[in-house]
C-alpha positions as CSV (number, residue, x, y, z in Angstrom):
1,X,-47.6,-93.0,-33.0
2,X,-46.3,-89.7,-32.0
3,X,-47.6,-86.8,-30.0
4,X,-45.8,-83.5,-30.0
5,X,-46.0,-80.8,-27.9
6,X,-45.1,-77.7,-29.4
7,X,-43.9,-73.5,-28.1
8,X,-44.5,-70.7,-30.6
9,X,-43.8,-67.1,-30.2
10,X,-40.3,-67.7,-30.1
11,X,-37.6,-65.0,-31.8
12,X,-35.8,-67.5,-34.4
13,X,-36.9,-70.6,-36.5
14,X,-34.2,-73.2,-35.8
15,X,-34.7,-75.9,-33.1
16,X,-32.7,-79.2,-32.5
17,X,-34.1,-83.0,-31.5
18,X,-32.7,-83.4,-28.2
19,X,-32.2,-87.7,-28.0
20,X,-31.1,-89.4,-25.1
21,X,-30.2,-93.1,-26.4
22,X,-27.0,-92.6,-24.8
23,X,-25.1,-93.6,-21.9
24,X,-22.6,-91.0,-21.5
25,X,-24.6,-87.4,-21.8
26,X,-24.3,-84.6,-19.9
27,X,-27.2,-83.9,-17.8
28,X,-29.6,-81.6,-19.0
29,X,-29.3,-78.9,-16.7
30,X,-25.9,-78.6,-18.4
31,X,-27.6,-78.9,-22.0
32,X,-29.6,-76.1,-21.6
33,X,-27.0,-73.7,-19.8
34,X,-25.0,-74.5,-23.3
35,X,-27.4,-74.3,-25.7
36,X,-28.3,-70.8,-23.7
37,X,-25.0,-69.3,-23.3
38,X,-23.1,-71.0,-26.4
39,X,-25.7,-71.0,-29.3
40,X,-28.5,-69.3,-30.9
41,X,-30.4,-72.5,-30.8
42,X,-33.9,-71.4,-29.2
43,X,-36.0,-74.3,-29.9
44,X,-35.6,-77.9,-28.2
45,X,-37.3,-80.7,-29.2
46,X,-37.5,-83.6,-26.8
47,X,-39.0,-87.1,-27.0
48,X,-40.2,-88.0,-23.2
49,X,-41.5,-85.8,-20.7
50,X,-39.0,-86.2,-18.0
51,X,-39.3,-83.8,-15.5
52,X,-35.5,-83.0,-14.9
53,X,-35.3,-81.6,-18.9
54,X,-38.4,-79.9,-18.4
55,X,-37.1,-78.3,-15.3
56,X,-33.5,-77.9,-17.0
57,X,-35.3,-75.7,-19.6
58,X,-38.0,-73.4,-17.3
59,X,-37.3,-70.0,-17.5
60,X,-34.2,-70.1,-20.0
61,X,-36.7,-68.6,-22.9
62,X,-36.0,-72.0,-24.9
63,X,-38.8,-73.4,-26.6
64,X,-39.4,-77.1,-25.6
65,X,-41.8,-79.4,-28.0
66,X,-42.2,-82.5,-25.5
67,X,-43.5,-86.0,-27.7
68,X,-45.4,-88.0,-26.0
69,X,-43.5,-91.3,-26.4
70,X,-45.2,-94.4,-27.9
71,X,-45.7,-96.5,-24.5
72,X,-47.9,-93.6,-23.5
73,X,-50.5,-93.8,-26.1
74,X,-52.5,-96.4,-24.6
75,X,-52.8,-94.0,-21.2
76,X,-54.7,-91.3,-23.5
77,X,-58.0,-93.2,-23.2
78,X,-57.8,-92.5,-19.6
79,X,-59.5,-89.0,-19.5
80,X,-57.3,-87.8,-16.9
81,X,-54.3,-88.9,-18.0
82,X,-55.4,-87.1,-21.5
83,X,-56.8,-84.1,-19.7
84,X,-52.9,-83.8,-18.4
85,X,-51.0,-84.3,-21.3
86,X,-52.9,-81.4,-22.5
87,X,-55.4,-83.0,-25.5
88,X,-57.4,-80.2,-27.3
89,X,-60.7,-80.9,-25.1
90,X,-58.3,-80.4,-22.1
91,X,-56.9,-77.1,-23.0
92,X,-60.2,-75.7,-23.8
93,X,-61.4,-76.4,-20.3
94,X,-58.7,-74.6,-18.9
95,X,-58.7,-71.6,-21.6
96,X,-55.5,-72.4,-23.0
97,X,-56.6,-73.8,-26.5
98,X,-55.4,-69.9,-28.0
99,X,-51.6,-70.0,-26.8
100,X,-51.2,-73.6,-26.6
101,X,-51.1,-75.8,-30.3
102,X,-51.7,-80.0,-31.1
103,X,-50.6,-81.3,-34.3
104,X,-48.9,-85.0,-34.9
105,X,-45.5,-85.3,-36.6
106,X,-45.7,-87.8,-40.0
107,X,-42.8,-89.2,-42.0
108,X,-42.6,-89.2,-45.9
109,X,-44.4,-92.8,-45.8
110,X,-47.7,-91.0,-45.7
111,X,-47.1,-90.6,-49.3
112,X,-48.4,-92.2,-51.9
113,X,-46.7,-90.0,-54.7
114,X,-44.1,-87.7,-54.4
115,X,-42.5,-86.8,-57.8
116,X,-43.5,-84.8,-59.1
117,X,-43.9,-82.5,-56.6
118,X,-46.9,-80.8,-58.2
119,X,-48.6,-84.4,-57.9
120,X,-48.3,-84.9,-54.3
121,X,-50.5,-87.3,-52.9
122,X,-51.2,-88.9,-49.3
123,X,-51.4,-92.8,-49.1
124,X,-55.1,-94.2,-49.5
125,X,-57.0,-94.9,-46.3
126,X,-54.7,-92.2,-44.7
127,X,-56.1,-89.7,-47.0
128,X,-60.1,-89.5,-46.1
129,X,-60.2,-91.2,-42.7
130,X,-57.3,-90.0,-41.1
131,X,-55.3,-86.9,-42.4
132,X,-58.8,-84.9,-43.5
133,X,-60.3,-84.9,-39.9
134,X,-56.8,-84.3,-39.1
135,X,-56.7,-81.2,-40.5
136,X,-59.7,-79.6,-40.1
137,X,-58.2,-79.8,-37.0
138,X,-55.1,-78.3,-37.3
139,X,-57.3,-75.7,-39.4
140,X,-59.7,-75.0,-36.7
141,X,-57.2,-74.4,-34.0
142,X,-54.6,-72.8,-36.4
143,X,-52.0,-75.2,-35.6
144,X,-49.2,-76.4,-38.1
145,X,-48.6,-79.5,-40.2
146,X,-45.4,-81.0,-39.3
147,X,-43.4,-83.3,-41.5
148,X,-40.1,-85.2,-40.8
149,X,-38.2,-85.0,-44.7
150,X,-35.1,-86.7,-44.8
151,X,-33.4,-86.2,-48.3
152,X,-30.6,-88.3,-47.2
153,X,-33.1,-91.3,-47.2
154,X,-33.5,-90.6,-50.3
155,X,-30.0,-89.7,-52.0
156,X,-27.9,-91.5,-54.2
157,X,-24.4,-91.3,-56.3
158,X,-26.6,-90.0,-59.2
159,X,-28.9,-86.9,-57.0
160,X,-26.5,-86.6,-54.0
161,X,-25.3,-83.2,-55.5
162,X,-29.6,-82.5,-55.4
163,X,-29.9,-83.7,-51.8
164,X,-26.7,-81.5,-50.7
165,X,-28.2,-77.7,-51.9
166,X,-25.3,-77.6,-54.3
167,X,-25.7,-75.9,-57.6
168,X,-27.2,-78.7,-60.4
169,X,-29.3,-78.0,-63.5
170,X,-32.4,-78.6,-61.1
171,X,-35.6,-80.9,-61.9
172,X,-38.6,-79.5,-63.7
173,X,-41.9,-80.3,-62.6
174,X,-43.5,-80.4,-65.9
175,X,-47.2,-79.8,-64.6
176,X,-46.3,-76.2,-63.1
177,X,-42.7,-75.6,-65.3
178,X,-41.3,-75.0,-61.9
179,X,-37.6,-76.1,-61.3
180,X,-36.4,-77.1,-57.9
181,X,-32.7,-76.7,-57.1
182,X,-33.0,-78.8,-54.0
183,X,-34.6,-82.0,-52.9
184,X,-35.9,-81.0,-49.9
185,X,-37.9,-78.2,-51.6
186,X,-39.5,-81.4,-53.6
187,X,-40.1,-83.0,-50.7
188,X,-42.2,-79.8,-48.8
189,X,-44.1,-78.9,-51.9
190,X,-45.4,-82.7,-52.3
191,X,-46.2,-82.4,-48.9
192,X,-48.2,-79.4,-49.9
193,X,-49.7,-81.0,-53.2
194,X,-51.1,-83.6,-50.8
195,X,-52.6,-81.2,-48.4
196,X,-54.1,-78.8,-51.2
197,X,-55.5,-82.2,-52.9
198,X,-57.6,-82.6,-49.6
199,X,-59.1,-78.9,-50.0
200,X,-56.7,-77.2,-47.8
201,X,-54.1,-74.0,-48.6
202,X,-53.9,-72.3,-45.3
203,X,-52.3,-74.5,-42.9
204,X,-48.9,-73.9,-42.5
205,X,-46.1,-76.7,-42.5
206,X,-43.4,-77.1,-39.8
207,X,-40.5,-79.4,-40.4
208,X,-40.0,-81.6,-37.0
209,X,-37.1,-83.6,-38.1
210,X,-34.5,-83.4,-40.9
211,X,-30.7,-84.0,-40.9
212,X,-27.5,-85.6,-42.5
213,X,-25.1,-88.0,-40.6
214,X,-21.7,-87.7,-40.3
215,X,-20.3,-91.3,-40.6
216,X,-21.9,-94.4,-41.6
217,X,-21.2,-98.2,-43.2
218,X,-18.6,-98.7,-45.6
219,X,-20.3,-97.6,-49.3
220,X,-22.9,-95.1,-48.1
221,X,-23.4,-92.6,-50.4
222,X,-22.0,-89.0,-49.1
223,X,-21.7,-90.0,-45.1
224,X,-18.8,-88.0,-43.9
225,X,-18.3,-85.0,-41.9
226,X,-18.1,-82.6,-45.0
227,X,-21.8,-83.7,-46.0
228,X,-23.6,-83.4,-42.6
229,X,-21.7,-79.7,-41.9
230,X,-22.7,-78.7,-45.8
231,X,-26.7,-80.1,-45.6
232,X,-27.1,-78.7,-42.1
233,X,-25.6,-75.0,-42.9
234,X,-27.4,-75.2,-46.3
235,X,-30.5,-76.2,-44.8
236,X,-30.2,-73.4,-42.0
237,X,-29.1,-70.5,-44.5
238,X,-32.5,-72.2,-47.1
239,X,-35.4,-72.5,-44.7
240,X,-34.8,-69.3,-43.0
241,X,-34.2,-67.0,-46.1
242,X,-37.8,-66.4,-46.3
243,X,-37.3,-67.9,-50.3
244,X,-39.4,-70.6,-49.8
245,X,-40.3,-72.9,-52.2
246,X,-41.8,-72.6,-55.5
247,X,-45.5,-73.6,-54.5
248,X,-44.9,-71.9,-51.2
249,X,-42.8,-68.5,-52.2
250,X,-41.7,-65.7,-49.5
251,X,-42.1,-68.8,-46.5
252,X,-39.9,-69.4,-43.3
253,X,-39.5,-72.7,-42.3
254,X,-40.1,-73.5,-38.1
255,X,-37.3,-76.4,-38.8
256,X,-35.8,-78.9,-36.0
257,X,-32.5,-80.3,-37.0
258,X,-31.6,-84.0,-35.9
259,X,-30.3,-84.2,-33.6
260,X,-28.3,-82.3,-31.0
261,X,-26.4,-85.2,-29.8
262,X,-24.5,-88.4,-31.8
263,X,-26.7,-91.0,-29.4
264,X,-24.5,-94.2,-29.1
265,X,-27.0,-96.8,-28.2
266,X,-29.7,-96.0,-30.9
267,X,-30.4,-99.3,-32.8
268,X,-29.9,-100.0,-36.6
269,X,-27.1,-98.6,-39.1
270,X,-24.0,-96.9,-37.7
271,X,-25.1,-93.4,-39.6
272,X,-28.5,-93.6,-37.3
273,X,-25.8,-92.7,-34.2
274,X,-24.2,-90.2,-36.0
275,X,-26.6,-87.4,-37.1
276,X,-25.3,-85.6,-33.9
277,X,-24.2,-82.1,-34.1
278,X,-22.2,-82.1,-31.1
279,X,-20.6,-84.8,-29.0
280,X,-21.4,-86.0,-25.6
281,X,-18.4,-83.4,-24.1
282,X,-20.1,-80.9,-26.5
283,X,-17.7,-80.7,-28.7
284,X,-19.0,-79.3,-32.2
285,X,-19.2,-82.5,-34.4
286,X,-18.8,-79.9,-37.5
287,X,-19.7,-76.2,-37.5
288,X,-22.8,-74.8,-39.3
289,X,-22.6,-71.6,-37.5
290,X,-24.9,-72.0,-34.8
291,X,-22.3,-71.2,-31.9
292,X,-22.1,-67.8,-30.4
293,X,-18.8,-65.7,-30.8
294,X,-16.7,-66.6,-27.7
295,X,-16.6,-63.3,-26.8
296,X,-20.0,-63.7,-25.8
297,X,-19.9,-67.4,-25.1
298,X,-18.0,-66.6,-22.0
299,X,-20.3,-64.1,-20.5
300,X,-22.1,-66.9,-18.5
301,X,-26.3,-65.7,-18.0
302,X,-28.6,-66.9,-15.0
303,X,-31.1,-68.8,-17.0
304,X,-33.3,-68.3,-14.0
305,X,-34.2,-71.9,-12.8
306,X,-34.9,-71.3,-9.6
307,X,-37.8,-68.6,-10.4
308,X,-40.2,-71.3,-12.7
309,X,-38.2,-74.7,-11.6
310,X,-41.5,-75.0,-8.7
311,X,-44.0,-75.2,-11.7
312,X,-42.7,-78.3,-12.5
313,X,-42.5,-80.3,-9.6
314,X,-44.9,-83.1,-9.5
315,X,-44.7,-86.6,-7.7
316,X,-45.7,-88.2,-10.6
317,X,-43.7,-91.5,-10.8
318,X,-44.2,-91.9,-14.7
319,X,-42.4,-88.6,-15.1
320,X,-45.1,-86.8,-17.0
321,X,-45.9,-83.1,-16.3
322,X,-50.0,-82.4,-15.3
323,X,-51.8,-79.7,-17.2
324,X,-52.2,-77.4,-14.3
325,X,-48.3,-77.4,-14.2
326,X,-47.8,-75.9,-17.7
327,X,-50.5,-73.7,-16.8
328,X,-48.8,-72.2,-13.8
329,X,-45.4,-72.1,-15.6
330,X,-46.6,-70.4,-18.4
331,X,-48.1,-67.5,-15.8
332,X,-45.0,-67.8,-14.1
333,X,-42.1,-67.4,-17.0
334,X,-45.0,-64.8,-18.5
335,X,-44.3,-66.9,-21.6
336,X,-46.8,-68.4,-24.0
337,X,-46.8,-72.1,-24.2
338,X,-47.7,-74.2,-27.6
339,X,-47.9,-77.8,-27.4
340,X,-48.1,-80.3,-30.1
341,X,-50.1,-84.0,-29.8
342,X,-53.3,-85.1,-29.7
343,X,-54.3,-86.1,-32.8
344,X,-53.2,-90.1,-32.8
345,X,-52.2,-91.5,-36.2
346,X,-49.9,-94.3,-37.1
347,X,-47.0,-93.6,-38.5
348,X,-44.6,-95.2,-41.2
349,X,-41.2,-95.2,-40.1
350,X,-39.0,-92.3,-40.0
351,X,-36.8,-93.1,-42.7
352,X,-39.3,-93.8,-45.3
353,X,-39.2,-91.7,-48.3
């Protein structure tokens, strides 16, 4: 189960999944000061709330999405405990329901059906129990959907041109006579389908996760560094064209990218520790144009630590940040804060399709 915490009102619609299943990182007082100075990455999405990244990123104008890890679940019966992690009941209390934003990330296992698109469909017992209530939620507090798609999960010799954005003949959904170019466009308007099916139009989807690694096993399909540079460019130059999709024309994708870092001790395959845009020395893995001219690279900012870094001190022991702490740091940085969690639903894993 996963719990995101989510900042809106941010100027650009690209963010990157910021893993630490790594021994050999730089700490993240550095990552920010790069990603500040270096890129025009202004979303960061983490998966703890430990307070030195959370410190590392006050004040810098980088959105932070913090996901409340798995071993913290249990905790949220505790009404305090929930009350500071910000739950929907929580934020109300302390009149913060309007800037800040809970929603729960889902894989492409919630699916029952996704081909074709047109005939998306969520997976029964998910569909009435869980993901309605859901989102009259995410309706009533005008929060997003978000949706991890992974087309590389899904590619193979025979679509890997599909997965990629490169030109093909496209796939016709014969219920609409639509044609998608892309897979990932497949994969948002099933999404959609699934949604609509439930009696909802209006809620708008957010992609938390998608990427492409850059090496794998011997006989993957398309893992090399030429892939991983030409999905993640596509996918940057697609989601933020305002083209949309063809159930959901003239749209801008919020889309996270995974991940910032190749992590070296994540588990599994070797392409699950390579889906890293930059190396531990951060050193561009491949470019897809996110890096600042160096011209401007080298004119070093104060990100302005030392002005919000107060807001975040706690003595917790468990890391976590208290409610009244994102309260005061949102007055402080005179930012808006938009958190994501609170709704708890299992979820398939990540790489289901």
């Amino acid at each position: 189960m996963l719990v995101s915490v989510y900042t809106q009102g941010v100027k650009g619609s690209i963010g990157v999944n910021y893993g630490t299943e790594a021994d050999n990182l730089p700490p993240p007082s550095k990552v920010a000061r790069f990603l500040l100075d270096s890129t025009v990455i202004r979303r960061v999405r983490v998966f703890d709330a430990d307070r030195e990244k959370l410190r590392a990123f006050a004040g810098t104008g980088i959105a932070i999405t913090i996901t409340i890890p798995n071993d913290q679940i249990p905790h949220l019966t505790n009404l305090t405990f929930a009350q500071e992690w910000t739950l929907h009941d929580a934020l109300t209390g302390e009149s913060l329901d309007g800037d800040i934003k809970i929603s729960t990330p889902h894989s492409l296992g919630i699916l029952s059906n996704s081909s074709p698109p047109s005939m998306g469909k969520f997976r029964q017992g998910y569909d009435a129990y869980i993901l309605k209530p859901l989102l009259n939620f995410l309706k009533a507090t005008n929060s997003p959907f978000v949706i991890n798609p992974y087309p590389f999960f899904a590619s193979s010799d025979d679509n890997l041109d599909y997965a990629l954005f490169r030109p093909t003949l496209g796939v016709v959904d014969e219920n609409t006579n639509l044609t998608y170019t892309n897979m990932l466009d497949g994969q948002l308007d099933a999404v959609f389908s699934a949604i609509k099916r439930l009696g909802f139009t209006d809620i708008n989807i957010v992609i938390g996760e998608t990427g492409w690694p850059s090496r794998g096993d011997i006989g993957q399909t398309g893992v090399d560094l030429e892939s991983a540079a030409e999905y993640n460019r596509k996918l940057i130059q697609h989601v933020t064209s305002g083209i949309g999709t063809p159930l959901m024309p003239n749209t801008t994708f919020e889309t996270y990218i995974f991940a910032l870092f190749n992590e070296d001790l994540k588990p599994g395959p070797t392409c699950e520790r390579n889906f890293g845009l930059f190396d531990p020395n951060l050193t561009p893995v491949y470019d897809v144009g996110i890096l600042k001219p160096v011209a401007n690279a080298a004119k070093r900012i104060q990100h302005g630590v030392s002005d919000t870094s107060n807001c975040m001190k706690n003595n917790r022991r468990d890391n976590t940040v208290p409610l009244q702490s994102l309260k005061h740091c949102s007055m402080r940085s005179g930012r808006k804060l938009s958190l994501t969690g609170g709704v708890l639903v299992p979820l398939p894993p990540r790489a289901a399709t």
